[in-house]
DRENGUKE-265247 format. One record per atom (N, C-alpha, C, CB): chain; residue number from 1; residue in three letters; atom name; x, y, z. Coordinates in nm, 2 decimals, padded with zeros to 4 digits. Glycine has a CB too. Layout:
N
+--------+-----+--------+-------+--------+--------+--------+
| chaine | num | residu | atome |     px |     py |     pz |
+--------+-----+--------+-------+--------+--------+--------+
|      A | NUM |    ALA |    CA |      X |      Y |      Z |
...
+--------+-----+--------+-------+--------+--------+--------+
end
This chain:
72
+--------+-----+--------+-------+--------+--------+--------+
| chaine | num | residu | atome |     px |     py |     pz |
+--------+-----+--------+-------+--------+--------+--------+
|      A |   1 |    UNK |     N | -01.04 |  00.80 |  02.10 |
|      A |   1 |    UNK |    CA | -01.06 |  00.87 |  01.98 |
|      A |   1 |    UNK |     C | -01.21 |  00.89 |  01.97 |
|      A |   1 |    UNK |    CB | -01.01 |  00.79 |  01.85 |
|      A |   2 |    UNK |     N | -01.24 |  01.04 |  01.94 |
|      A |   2 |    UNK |    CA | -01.38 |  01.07 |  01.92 |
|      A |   2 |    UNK |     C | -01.40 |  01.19 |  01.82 |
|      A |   2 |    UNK |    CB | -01.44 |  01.11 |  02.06 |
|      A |   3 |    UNK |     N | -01.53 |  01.16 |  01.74 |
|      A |   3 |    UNK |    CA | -01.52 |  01.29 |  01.66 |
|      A |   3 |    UNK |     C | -01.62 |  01.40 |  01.70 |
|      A |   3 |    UNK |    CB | -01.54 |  01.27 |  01.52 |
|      A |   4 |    UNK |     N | -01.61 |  01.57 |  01.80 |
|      A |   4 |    UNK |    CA | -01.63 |  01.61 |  01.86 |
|      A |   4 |    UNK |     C | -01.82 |  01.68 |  01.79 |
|      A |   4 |    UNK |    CB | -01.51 |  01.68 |  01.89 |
|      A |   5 |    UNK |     N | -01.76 |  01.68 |  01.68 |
|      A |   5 |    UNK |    CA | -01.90 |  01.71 |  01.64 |
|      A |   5 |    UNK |     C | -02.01 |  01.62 |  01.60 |
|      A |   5 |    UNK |    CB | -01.90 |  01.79 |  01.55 |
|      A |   6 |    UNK |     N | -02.03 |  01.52 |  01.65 |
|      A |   6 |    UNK |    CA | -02.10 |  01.43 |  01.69 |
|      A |   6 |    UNK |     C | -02.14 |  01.35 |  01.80 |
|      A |   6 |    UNK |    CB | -02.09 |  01.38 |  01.66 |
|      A |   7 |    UNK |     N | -02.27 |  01.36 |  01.83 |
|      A |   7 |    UNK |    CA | -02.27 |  01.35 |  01.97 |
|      A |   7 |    UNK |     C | -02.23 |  01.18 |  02.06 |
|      A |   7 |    UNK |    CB | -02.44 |  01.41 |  02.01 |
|      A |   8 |    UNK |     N | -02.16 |  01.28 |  02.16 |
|      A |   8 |    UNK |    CA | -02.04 |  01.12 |  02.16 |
|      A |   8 |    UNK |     C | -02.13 |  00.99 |  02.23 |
|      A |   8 |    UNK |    CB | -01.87 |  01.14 |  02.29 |
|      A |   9 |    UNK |     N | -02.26 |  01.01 |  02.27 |
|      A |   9 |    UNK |    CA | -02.34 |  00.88 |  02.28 |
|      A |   9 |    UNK |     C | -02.37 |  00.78 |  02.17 |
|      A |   9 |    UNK |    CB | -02.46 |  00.92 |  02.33 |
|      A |  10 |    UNK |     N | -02.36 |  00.87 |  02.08 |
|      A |  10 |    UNK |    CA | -02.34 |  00.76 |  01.95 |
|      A |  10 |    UNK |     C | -02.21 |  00.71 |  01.90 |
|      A |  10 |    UNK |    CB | -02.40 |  00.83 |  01.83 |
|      A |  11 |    UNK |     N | -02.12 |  00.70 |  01.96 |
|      A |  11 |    UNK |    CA | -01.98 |  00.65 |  01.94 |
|      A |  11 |    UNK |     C | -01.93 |  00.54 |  02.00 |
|      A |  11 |    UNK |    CB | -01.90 |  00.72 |  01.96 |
|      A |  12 |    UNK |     N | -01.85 |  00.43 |  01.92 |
|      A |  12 |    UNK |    CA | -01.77 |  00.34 |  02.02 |
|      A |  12 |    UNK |     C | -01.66 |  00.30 |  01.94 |
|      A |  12 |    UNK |    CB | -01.85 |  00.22 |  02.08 |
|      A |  13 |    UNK |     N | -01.57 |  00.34 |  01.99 |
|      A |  13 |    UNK |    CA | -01.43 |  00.31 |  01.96 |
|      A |  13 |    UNK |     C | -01.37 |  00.14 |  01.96 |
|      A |  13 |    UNK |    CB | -01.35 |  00.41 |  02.07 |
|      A |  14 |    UNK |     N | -01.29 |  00.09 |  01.88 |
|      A |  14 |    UNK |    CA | -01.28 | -00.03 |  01.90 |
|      A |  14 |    UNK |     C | -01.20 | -00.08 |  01.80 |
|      A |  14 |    UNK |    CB | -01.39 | -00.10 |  01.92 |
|      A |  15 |    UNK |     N | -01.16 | -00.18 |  01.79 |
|      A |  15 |    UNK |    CA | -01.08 | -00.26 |  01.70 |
|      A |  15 |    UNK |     C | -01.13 | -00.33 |  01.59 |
|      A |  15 |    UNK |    CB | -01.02 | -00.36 |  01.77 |
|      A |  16 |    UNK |     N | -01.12 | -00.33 |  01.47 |
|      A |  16 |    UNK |    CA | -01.16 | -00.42 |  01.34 |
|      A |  16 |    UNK |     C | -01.16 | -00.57 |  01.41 |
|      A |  16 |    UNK |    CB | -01.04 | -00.40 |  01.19 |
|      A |  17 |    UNK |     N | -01.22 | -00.64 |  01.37 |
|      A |  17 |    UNK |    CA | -01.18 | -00.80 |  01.43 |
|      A |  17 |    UNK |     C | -01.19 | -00.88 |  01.30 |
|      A |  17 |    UNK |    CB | -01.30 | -00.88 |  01.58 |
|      A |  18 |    UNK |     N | -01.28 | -00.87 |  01.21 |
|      A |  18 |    UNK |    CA | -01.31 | -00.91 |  01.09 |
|      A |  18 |    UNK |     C | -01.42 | -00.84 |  01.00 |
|      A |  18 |    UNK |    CB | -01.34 | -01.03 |  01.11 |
|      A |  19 |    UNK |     N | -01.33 | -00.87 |  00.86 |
|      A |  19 |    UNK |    CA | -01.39 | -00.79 |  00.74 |
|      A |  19 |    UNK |     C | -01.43 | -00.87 |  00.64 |
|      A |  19 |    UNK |    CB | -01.31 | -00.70 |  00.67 |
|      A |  20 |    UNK |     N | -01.57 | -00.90 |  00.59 |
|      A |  20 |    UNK |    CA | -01.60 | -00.98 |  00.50 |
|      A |  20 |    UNK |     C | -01.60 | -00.92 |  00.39 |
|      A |  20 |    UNK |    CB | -01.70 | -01.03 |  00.52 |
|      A |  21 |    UNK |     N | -01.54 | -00.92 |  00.26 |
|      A |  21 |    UNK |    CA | -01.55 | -00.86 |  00.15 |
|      A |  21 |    UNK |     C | -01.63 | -00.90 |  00.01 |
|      A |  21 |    UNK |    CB | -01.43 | -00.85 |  00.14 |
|      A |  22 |    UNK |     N | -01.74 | -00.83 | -00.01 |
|      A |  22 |    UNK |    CA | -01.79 | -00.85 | -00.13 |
|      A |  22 |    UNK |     C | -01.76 | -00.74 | -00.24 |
|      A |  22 |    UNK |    CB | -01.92 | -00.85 | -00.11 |
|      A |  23 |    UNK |     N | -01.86 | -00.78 | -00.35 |
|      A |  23 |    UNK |    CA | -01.84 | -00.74 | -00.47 |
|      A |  23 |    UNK |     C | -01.86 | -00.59 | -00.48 |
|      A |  23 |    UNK |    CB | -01.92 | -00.80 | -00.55 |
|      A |  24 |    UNK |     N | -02.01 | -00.54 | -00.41 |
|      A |  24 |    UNK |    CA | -02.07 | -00.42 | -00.40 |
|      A |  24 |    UNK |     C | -02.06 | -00.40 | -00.27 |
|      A |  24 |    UNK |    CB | -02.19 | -00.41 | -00.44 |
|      A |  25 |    UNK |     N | -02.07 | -00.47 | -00.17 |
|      A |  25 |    UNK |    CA | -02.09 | -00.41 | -00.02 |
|      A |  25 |    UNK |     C | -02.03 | -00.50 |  00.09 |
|      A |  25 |    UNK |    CB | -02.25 | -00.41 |  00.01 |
|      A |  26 |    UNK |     N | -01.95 | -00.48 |  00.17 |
|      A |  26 |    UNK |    CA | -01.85 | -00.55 |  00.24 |
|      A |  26 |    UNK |     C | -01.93 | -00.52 |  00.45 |
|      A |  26 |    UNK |    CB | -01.66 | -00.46 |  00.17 |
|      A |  27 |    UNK |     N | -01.88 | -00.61 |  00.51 |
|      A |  27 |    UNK |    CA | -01.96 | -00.62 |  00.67 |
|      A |  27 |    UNK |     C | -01.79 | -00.61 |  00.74 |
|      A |  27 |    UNK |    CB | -02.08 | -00.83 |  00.72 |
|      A |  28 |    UNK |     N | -01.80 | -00.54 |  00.85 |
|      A |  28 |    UNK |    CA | -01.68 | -00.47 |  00.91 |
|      A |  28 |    UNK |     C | -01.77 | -00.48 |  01.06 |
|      A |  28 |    UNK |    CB | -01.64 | -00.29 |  00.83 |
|      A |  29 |    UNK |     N | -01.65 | -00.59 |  01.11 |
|      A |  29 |    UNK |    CA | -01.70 | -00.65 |  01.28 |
|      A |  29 |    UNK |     C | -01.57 | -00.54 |  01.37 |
|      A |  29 |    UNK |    CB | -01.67 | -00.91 |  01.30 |
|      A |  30 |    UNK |     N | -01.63 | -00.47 |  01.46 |
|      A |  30 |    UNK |    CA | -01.53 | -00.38 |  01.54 |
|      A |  30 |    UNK |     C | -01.58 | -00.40 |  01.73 |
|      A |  30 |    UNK |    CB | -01.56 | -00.18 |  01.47 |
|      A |  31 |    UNK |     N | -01.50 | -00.47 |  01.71 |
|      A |  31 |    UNK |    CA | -01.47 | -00.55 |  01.84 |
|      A |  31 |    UNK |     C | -01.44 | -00.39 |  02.00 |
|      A |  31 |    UNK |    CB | -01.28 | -00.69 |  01.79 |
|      A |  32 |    UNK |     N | -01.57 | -00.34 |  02.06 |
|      A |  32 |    UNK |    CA | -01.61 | -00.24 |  02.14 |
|      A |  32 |    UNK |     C | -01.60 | -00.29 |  02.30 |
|      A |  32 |    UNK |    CB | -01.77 | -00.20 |  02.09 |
|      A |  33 |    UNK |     N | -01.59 | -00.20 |  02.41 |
|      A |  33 |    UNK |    CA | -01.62 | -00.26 |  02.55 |
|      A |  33 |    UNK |     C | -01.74 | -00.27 |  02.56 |
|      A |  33 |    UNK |    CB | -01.57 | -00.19 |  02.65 |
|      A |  34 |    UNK |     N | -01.85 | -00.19 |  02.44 |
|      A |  34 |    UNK |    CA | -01.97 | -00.25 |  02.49 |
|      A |  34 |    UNK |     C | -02.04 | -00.38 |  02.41 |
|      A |  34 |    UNK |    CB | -02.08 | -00.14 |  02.51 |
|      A |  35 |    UNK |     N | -01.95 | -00.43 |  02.32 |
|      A |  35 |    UNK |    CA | -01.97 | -00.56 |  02.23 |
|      A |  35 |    UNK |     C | -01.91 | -00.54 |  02.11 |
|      A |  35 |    UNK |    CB | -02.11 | -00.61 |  02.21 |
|      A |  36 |    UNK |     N | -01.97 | -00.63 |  02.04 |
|      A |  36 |    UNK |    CA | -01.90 | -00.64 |  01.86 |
|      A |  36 |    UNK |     C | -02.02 | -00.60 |  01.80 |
|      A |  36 |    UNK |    CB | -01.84 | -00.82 |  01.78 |
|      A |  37 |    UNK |     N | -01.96 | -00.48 |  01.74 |
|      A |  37 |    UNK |    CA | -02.06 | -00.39 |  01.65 |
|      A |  37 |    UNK |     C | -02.02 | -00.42 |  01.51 |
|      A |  37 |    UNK |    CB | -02.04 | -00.21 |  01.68 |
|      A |  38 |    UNK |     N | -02.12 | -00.46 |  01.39 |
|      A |  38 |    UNK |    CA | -02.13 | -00.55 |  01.28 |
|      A |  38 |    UNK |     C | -02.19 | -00.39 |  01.21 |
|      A |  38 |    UNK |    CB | -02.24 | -00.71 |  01.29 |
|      A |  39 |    UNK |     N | -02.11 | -00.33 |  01.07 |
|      A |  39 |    UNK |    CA | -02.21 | -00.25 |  00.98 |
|      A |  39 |    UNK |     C | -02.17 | -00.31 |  00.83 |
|      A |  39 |    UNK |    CB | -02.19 | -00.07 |  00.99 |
|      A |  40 |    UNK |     N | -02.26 | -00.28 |  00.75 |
|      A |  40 |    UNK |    CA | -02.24 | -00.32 |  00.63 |
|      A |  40 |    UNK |     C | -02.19 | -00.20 |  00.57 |
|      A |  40 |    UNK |    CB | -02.35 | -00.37 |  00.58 |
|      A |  41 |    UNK |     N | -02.08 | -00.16 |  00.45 |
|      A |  41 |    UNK |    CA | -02.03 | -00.02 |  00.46 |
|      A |  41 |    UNK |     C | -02.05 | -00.11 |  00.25 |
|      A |  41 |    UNK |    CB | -01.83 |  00.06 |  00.58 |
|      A |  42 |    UNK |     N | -02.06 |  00.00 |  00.17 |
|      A |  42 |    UNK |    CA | -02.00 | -00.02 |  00.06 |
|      A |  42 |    UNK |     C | -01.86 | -00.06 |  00.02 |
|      A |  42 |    UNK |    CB | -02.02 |  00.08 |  00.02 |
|      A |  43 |    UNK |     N | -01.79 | -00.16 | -00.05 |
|      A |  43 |    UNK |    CA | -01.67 | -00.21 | -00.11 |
|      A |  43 |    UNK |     C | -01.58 | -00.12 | -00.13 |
|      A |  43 |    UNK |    CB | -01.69 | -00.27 | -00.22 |
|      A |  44 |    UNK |     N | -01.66 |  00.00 | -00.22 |
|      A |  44 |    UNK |    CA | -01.55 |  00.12 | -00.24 |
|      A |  44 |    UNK |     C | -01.50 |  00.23 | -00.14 |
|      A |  44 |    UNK |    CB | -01.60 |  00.20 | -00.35 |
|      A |  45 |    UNK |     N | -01.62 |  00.23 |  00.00 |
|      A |  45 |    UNK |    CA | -01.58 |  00.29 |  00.08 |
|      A |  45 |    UNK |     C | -01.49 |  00.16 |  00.18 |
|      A |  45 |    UNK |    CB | -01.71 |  00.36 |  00.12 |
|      A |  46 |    UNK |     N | -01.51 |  00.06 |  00.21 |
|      A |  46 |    UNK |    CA | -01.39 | -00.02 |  00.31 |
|      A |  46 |    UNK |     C | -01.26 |  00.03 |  00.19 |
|      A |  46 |    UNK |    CB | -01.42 | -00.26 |  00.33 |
|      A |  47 |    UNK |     N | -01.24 | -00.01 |  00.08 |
|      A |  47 |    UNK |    CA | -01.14 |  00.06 |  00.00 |
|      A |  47 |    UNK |     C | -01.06 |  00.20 |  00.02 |
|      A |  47 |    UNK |    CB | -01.20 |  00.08 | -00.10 |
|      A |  48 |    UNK |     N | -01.14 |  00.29 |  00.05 |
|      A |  48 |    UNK |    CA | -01.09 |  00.45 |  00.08 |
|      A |  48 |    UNK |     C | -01.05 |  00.42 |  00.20 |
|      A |  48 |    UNK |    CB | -01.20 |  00.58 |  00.06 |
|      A |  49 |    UNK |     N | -01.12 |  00.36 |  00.32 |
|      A |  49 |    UNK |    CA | -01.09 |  00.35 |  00.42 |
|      A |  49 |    UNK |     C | -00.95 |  00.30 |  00.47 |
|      A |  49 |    UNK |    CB | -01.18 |  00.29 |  00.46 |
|      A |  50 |    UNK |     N | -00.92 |  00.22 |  00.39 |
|      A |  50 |    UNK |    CA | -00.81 |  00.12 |  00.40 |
|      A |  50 |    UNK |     C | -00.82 |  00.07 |  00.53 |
|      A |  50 |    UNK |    CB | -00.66 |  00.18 |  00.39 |
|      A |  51 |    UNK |     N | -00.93 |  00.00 |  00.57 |
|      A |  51 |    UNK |    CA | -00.93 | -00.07 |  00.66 |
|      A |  51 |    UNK |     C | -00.90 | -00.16 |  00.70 |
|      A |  51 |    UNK |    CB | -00.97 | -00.08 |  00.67 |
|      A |  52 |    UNK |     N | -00.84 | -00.27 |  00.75 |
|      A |  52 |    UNK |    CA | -00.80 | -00.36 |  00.79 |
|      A |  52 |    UNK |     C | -00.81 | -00.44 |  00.94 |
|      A |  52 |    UNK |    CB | -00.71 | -00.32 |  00.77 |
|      A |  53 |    UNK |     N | -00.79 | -00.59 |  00.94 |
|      A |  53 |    UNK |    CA | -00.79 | -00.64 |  01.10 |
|      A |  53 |    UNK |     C | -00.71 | -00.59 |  01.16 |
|      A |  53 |    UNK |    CB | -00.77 | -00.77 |  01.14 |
|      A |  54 |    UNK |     N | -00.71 | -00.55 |  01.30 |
|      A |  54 |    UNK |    CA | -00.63 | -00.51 |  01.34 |
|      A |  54 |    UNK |     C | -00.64 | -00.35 |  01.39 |
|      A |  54 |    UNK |    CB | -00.55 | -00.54 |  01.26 |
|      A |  55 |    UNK |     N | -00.69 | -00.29 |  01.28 |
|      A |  55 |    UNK |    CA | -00.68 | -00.16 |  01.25 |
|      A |  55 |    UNK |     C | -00.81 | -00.10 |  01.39 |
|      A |  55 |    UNK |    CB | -00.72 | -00.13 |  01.05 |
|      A |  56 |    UNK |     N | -00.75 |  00.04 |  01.46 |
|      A |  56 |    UNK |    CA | -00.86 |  00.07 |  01.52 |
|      A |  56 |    UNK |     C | -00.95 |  00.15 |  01.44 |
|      A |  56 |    UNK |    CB | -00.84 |  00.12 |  01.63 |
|      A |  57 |    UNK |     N | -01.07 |  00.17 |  01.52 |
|      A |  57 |    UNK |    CA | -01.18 |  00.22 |  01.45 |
|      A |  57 |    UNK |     C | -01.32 |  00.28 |  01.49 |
|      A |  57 |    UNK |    CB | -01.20 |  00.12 |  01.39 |
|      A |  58 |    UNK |     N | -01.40 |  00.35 |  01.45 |
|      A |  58 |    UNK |    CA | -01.45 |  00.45 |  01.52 |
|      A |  58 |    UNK |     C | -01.60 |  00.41 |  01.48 |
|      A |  58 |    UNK |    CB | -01.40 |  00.62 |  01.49 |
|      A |  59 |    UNK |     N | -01.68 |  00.35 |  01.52 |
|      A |  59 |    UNK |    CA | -01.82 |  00.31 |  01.49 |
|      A |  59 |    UNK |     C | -01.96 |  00.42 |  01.54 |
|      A |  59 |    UNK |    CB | -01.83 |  00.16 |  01.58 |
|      A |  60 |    UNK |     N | -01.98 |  00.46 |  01.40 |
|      A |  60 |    UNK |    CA | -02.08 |  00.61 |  01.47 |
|      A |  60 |    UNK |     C | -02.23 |  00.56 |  01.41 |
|      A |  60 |    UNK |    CB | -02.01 |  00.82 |  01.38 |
|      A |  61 |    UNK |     N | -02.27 |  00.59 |  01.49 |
|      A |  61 |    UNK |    CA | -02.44 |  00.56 |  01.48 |
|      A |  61 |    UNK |     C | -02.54 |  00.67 |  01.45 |
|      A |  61 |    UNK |    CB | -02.50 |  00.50 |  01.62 |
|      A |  62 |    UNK |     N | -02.63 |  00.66 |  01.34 |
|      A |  62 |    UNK |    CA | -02.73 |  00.78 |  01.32 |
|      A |  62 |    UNK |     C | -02.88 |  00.67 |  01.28 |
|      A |  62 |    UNK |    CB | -02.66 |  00.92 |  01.15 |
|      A |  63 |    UNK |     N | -02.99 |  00.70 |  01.37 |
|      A |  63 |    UNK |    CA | -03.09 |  00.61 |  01.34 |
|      A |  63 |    UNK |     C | -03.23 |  00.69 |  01.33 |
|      A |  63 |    UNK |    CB | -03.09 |  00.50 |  01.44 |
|      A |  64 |    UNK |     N | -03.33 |  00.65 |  01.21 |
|      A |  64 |    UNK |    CA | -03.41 |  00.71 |  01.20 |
|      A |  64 |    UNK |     C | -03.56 |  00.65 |  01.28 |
|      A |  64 |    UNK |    CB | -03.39 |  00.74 |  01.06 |
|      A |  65 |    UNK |     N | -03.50 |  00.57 |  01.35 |
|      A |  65 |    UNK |    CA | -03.59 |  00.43 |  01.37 |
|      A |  65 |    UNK |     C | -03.55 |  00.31 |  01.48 |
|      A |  65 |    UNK |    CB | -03.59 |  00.37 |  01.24 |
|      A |  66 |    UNK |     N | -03.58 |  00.35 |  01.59 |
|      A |  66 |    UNK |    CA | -03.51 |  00.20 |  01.64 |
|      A |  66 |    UNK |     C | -03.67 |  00.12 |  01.72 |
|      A |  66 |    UNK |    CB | -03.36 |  00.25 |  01.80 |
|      A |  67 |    UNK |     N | -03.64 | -00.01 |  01.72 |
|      A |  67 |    UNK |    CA | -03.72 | -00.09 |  01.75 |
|      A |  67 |    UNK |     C | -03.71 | -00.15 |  01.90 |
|      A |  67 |    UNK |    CB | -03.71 | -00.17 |  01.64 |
|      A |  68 |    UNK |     N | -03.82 | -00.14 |  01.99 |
|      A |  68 |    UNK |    CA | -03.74 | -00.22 |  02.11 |
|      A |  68 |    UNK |     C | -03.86 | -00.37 |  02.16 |
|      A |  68 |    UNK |    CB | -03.71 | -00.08 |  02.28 |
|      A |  69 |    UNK |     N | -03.83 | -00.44 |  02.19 |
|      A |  69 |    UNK |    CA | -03.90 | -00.57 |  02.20 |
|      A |  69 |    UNK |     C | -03.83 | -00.65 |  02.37 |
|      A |  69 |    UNK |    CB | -03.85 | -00.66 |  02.02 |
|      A |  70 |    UNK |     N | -03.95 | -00.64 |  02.43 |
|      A |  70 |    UNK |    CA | -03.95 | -00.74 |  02.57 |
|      A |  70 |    UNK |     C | -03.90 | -00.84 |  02.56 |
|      A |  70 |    UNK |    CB | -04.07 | -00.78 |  02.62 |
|      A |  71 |    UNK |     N | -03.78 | -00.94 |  02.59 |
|      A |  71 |    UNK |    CA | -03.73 | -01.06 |  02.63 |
|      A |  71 |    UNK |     C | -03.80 | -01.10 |  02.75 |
|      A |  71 |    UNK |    CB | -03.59 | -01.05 |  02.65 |
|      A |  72 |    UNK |     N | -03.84 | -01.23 |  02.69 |
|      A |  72 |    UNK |    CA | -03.90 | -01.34 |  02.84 |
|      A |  72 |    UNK |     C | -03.77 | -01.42 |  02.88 |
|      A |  72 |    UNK |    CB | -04.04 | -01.49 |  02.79 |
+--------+-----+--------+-------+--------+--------+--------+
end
């Protein structure tokens, strides 16, 4: 599953594994072949989503900013 008008390097398809639910803003873990991708989405949007464990799921990335740092 991909959505064509976005470019598909920013995409990774994968499985819900766990959903932490808060008041205002809820963390949605989607278990990927290239790891477990963690976002924080709004409450009312996991809601519309009807998201669930289990459920598959489409993790799309848009960054205005990325940071990269050397490992010793």
């Amino acid at each position: 599953m991909s959505i064509a008008a976005v470019n598909t390097r920013n995409q990774f398809s994968g499985k819900v594994i766990n959903i932490l639910v808060g008041q205002i803003v809820s963390e949605v873990e989607i278990e990927t072949p290239a790891g477990v991708i963690s976002a924080v989405v709004t409450t009312s949007s996991l809601n519309n989503l009807r998201l669930k464990v289990g459920d598959p799921a489409l993790a799309l990335f848009k960054a205005t900013e990325v940071m990269v740092a050397k490992l010793n």
